[in-house]
ZAMARGU-4260 file (C-alpha; in steps of 0.2 Angstrom, whole numbers, plus 5000, padded with zeros to 4 digits):
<rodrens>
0) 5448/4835/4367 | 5434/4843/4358 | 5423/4855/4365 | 5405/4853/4359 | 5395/4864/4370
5) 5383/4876/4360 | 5383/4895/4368 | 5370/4903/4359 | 5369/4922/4365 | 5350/4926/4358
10) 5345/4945/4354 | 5330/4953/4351 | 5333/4971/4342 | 5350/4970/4349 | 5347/4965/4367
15) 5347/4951/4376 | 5333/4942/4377 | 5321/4941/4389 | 5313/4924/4392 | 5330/4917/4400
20) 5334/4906/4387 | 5353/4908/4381 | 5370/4911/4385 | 5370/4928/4398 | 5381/4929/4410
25) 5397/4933/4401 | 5407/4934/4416 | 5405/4918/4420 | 5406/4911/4405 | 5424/4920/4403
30) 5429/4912/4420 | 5425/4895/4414 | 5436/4898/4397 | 5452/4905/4406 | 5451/4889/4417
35) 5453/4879/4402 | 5473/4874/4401 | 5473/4869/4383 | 5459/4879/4376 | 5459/4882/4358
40) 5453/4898/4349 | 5435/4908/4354 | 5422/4907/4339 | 5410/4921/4337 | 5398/4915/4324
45) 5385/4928/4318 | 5372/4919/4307 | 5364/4928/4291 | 5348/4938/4292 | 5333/4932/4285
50) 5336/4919/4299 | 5322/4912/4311 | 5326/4909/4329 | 5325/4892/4327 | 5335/4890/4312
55) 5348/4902/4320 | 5348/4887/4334 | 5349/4874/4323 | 5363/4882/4314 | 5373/4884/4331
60) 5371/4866/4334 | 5377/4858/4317 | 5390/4869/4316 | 5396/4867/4332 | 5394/4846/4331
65) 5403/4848/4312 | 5415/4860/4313 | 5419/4870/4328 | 5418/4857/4343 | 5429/4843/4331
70) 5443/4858/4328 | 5444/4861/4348 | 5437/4877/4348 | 5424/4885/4360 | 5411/4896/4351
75) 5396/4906/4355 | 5383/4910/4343 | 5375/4928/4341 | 5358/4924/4337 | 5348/4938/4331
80) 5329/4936/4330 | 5326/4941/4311 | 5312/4939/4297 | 5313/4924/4292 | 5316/4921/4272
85) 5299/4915/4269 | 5293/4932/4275 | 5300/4938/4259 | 5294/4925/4249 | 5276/4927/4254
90) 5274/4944/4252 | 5282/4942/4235 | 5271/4929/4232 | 5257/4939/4234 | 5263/4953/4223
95) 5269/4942/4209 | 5250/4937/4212 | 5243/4955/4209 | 5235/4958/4189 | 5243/4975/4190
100) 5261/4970/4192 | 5258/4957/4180 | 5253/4969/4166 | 5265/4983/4171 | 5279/4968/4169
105) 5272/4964/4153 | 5271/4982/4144 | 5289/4986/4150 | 5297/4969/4144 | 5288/4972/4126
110) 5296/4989/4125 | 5311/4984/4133 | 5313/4971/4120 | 5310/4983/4108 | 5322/4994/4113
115) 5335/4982/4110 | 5331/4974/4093 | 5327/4994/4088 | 5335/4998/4072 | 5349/5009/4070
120) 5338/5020/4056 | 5324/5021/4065 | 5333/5025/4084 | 5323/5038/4091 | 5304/5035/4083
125) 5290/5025/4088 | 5295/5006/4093 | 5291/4990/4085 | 5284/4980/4098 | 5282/4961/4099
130) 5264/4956/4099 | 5253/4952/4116 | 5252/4935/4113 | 5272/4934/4113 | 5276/4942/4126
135) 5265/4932/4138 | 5272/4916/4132 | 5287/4923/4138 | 5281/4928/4153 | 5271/4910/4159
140) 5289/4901/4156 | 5290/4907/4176 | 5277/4895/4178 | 5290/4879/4170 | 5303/4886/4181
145) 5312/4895/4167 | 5319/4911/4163 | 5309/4922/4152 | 5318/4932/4138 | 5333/4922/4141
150) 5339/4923/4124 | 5339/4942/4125 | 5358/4950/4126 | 5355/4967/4134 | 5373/4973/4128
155) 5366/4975/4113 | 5360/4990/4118 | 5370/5007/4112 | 5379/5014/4129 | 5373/5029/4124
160) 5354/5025/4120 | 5338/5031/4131 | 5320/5032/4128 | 5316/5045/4116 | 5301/5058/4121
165) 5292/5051/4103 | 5293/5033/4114 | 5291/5038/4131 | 5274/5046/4123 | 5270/5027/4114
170) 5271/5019/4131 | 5258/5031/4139 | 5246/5028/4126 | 5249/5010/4126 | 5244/5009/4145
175) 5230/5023/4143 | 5223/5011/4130 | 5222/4994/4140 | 5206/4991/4147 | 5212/4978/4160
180) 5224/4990/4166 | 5211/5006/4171 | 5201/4993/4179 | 5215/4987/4189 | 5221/5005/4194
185) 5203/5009/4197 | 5202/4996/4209 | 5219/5000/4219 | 5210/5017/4221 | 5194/5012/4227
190) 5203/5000/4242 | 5215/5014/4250 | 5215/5011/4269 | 5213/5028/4279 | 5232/5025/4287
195) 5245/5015/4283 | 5245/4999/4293 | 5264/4992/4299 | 5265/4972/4304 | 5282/4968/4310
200) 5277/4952/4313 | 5273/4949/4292 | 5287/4962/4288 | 5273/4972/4278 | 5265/4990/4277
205) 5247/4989/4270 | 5239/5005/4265 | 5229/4996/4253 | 5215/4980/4255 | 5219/4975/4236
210) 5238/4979/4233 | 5255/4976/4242 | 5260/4994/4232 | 5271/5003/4243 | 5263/5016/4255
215) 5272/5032/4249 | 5266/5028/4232 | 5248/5027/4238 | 5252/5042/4250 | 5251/5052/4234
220) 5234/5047/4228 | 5227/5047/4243 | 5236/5066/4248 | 5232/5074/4231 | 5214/5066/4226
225) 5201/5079/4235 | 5188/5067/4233 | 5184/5048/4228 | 5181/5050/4210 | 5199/5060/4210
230) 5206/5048/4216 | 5204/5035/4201 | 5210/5048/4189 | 5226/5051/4200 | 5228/5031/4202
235) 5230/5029/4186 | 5241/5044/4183 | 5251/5039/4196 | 5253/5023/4190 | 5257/5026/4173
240) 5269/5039/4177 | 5278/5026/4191 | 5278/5015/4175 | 5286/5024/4163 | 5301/5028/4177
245) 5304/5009/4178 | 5305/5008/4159 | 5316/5024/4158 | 5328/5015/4173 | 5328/5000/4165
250) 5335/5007/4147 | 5348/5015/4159 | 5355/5001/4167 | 5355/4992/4149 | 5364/5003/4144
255) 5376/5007/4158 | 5379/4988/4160 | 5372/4990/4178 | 5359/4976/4177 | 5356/4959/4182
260) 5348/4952/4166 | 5334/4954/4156 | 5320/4949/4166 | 5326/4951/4184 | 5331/4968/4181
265) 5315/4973/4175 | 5307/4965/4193 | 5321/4974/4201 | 5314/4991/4193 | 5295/4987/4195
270) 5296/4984/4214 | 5309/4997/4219 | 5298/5010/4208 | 5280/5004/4214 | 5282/4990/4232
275) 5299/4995/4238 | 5294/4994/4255 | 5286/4978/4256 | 5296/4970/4242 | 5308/4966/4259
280) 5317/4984/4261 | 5307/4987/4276 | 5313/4969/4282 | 5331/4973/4279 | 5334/4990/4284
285) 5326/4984/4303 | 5338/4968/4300 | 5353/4980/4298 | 5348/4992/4312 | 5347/4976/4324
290) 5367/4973/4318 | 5370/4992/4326 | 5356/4989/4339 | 5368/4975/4348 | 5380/4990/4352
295) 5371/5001/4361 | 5368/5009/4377 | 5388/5009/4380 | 5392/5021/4396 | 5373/5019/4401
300) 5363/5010/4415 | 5358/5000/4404 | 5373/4994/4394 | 5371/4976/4402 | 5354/4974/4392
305) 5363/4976/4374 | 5371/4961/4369 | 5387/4966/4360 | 5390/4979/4373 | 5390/4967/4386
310) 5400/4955/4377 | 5413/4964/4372 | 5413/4975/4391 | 5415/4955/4397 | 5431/4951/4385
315) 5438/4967/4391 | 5438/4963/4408 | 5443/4946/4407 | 5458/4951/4393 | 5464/4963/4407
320) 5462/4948/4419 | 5474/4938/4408 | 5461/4928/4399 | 5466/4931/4379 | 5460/4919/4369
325) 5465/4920/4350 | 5448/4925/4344 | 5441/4920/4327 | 5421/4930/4320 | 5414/4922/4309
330) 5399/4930/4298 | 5389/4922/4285 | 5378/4935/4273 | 5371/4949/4286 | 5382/4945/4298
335) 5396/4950/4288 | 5387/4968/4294 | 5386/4963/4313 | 5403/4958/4312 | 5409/4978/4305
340) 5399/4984/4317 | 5408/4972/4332 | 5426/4981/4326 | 5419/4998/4327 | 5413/4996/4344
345) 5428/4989/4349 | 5438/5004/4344 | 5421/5015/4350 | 5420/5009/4369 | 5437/5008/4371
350) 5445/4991/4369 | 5463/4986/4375 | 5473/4986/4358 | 5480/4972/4358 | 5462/4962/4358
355) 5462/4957/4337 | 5451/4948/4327 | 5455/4933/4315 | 5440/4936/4305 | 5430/4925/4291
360) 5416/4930/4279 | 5406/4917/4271 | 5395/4926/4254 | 5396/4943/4264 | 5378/4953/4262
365) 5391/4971/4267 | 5392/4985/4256 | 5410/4990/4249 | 5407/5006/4255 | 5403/5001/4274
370) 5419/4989/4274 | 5431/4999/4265 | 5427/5011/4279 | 5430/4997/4293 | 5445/4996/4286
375) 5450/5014/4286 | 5445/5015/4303 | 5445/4999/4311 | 5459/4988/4300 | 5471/4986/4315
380) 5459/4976/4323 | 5459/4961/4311 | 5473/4951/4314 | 5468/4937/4298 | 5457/4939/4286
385) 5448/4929/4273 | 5432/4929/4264 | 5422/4915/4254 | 5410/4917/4241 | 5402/4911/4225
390) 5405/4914/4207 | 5394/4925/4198 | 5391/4909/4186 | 5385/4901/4203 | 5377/4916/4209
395) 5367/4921/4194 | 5360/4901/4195 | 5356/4902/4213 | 5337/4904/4212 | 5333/4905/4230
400) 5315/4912/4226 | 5311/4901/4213 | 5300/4909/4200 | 5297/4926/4211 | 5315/4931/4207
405) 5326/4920/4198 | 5344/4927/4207 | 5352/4921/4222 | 5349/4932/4240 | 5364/4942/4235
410) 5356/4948/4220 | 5341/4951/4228 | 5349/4962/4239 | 5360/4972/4226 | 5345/4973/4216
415) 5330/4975/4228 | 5334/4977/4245 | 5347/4991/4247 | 5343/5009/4243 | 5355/5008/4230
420) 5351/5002/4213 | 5365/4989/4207 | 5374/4990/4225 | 5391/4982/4226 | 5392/4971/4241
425) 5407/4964/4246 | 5402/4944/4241 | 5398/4949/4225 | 5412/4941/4210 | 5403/4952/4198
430) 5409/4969/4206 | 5427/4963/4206 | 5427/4965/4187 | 5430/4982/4176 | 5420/4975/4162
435) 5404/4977/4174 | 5408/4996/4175 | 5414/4997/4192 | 5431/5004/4188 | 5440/5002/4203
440) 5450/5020/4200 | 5433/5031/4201 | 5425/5021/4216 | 5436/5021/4233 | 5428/5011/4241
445) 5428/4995/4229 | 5447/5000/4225 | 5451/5001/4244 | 5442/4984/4246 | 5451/4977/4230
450) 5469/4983/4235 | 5467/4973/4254 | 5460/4959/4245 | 5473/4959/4233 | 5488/4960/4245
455) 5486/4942/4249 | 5479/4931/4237 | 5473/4919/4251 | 5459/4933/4259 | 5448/4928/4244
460) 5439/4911/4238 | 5426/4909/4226 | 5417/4893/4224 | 5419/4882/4215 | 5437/4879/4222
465) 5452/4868/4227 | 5467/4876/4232 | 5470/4866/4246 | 5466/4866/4269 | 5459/4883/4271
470) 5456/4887/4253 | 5445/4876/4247 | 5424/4878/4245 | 5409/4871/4234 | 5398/4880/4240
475) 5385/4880/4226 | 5371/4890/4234 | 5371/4905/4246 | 5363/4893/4262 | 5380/4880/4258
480) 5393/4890/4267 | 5387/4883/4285 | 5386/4865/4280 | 5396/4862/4262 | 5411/4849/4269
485) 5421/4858/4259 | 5419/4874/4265 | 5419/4868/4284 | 5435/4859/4283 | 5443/4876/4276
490) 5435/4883/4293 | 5442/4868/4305 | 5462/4870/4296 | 5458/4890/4300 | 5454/4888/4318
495) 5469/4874/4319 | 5482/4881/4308 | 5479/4900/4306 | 5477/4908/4290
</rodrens>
């Protein structure tokens, strides 16, 4: 018979929270499943981030009407109070919005562009630049929904090329000559705020009235100008010389065949250069430290309060008991990383060996670095494995913020959100390919990932596909892997047949 009772453990910075609503007491909840005669395999389901609360809860409750309770299992949801998506989108919105970012994207696409159609007699001098007029067109096609400089192949760009001193010089007079842009400078100056002013709530640091720039970028003028004339000279200086770096960087991942296309790329490079902290790092380094959060306080007074501890203190006591449920995690996106971070604490606080993991990710938001190194460390506690994802093709078409950034979340993170320009995340199809300069023999950590990957050609799926129960997924989008049917039923013949 089915089981379709939703356990939904809630968590708030990785402890359980406190207004009594959710699964708590473990141990019972443990007693209950050991008096089931028949019982089928535990789900540990850990939802993405950039997740409300009360989509994490809707999430537990389709899946476990669609796809959990209909394959006999039990499950409990680790629901992790995150920014919500829409967090993101607002305070790109707002930035998007801002005349400065507009004209910074503007001056680097025209030399950008130039750069690429540069001629090989003239490689080194002063650019030939598209007109005003044209780059703007290109620009407002965000407003239709479209692509700008689509038609652009960046690997036509020389491996070997960079921005000569003679062009680098160009560019600095182009942005010392435009009007508009002085005045906007000017103005960022003129708004600084005394201190920088954190809002978890909105996911944001203001240390401006007029600009969403990032504080350490502001830090400097405010630090360096001695007094409020200075400080419009150094606002522009600053600005210019921030805008210069996101040209140089984006010449060097045209040329190392490291970016994401054309026109995200030069996004990419204008927020990490200029609003990396509120373009959503702030928001995803807190969502990841919430993944470790849940595993603290292990050998402490207060190791009941963390909810992974606790958890996995509870599945101790009851394996020992003789309650040994074959136990299946499930992770879509960021809780890919929660679910890394379960295996290490298991090994950490001392688990009974025997307790393994069937374990499933679904378009996986984890570095290769930090699951290469789970499986260094941790790989003897995965019993199964199998990960789904999406093509690049379907990634690349994945707009999941519309105009503000025309990628799918995954890109968004590999291109914005992790410290690492370009980072190679596990969900990723384009890292799997030597043609994107990842060769697998000079990074470990990708090769490591590969070679476990590759051992069993059933631990990978990439939508679109049909190969069959267990293998199958058409997932189109990065929110599909919880409710495409396809997908679902590869997770019901998992749960009722094994890998």
């Amino acid at each position: 018979m089915a089981i379709t009772e939703c356990h939904c453990m809630i968590l708030k910075n990785g402890k359980i929270s406190a207004d009594h609503e959710g699964l708590r007491d473990f141990g019972n909840f443990f007693q209950n499943l050991a008096s089931q005669p028949e019982r089928g395999p535990l789900v540990l389901h850990f939802h993405g981030g950039l997740v409300s609360r009360e989509h994490g809860l809707k999430i537990a409750k389709n899946l476990t009407s669609s796809c959990y309770g209909p394959a006999g299992a039990q499950s409990v949801f680790f629901v992790w109070e995150s920014h919500p998506l829409e967090t993101i989108r607002n305070n790109l919105g707002e930035i998007a919005g801002e005349p400065l970012f507009r004209l910074i994207l503007k001056h680097v696409s025209q030399f950008a562009k130039a750069k690429i159609e540069e001629k090989y007699n003239t490689r080194g001098q002063r650019l030939e630049l598209p007109s005003d007029a044209t780059v703007w067109d290109e620009i407002d096609l965000l407003q239709q929904e479209k692509l700008p400089f689509s038609s652009i192949d960046t690997t036509a760009l020389s491996p070997s090329a960079s921005l000569s001193s003679e062009q680098s010089d160009q560019f600095e007079e182009r942005l010392r000559s435009d009007n508009r842009f002085n005045i906007e400078t000017q103005k960022i100056a003129a708004a600084l705020l005394p201190g920088n002013q954190a809002d978890t709530r909105s996911g944001r640091i203001k240390a401006s009235t007029t600009t969403l720039m990032s504080p350490s970028v502001l830090d400097e003028i405010r630090r360096e100008a001695a007094t409020p004339e200075d400080r419009g000279i150094l606002s522009t200086a600053r600005i210019i010389k921030g805008s210069l770096t996101i040209l140089k960087n984006v010449i060097v991942r045209f040329a190392g065949r490291r970016d994401h296309g054309f026109f995200p790329t030069i996004v990419e490079e204008v927020l990490r250069e200029l609003y990396l902290a509120n373009a959503g790092t702030f928001i995803w380094d807190l969502m990841k430290k919430d993944t470790q959060d849940a595993f603290e306080g292990f050998g402490t007074a207060d190791a009941n309060l963390y909810g992974g501890t606790e958890f996995l203190r509870q599945l101790s006591l009851a394996w020992t008991e003789g309650c040994r449920p074959r136990i299946v995690l499930v992770g879509h996106s960021t809780g890919a990383i929660f679910i890394c971070n379960l295996l290490k604490a298991s090994d950490d606080q001392g688990l009974p060996a025997d307790i393994r993991f069937d374990t499933i990710f679904s378009a996986p938001a984890v570095r290769f670095d930090l699951f290469a190194d789970t499986l260094v460390h941790h790989a003897d506690r995965i019993r199964g494995f199998r990960t789904f994802g999406m093509s690049d093709e379907l990634e690349q078409s994945d707009k999941l913020l519309g105009i503000l950034y025309p990628r799918s979340l995954l890109y968004l993170v590999s291109g914005i959100l992790e410290r690492e320009v370009d980072c190679p995340l596990v969900g990723m199809q384009r890292y799997y390919s030597k043609t994107n300069h990842f060769d697998q023999d000079s990074n470990s950590s990708i090769k490591r990932v590969i070679d476990y990957l590759d051992a069993d050609r059933n631990r990978s799926v990439w939508s679109s596909s049909d190969r069959g129960p267990g293998l199958s997924s058409r997932s189109i989008r990065h929110g599909d892997f919880d409710n495409d049917p396809a997908t679902l039923s590869s997770l019901q013949t998992i749960l009722q047949r094994g890998f």
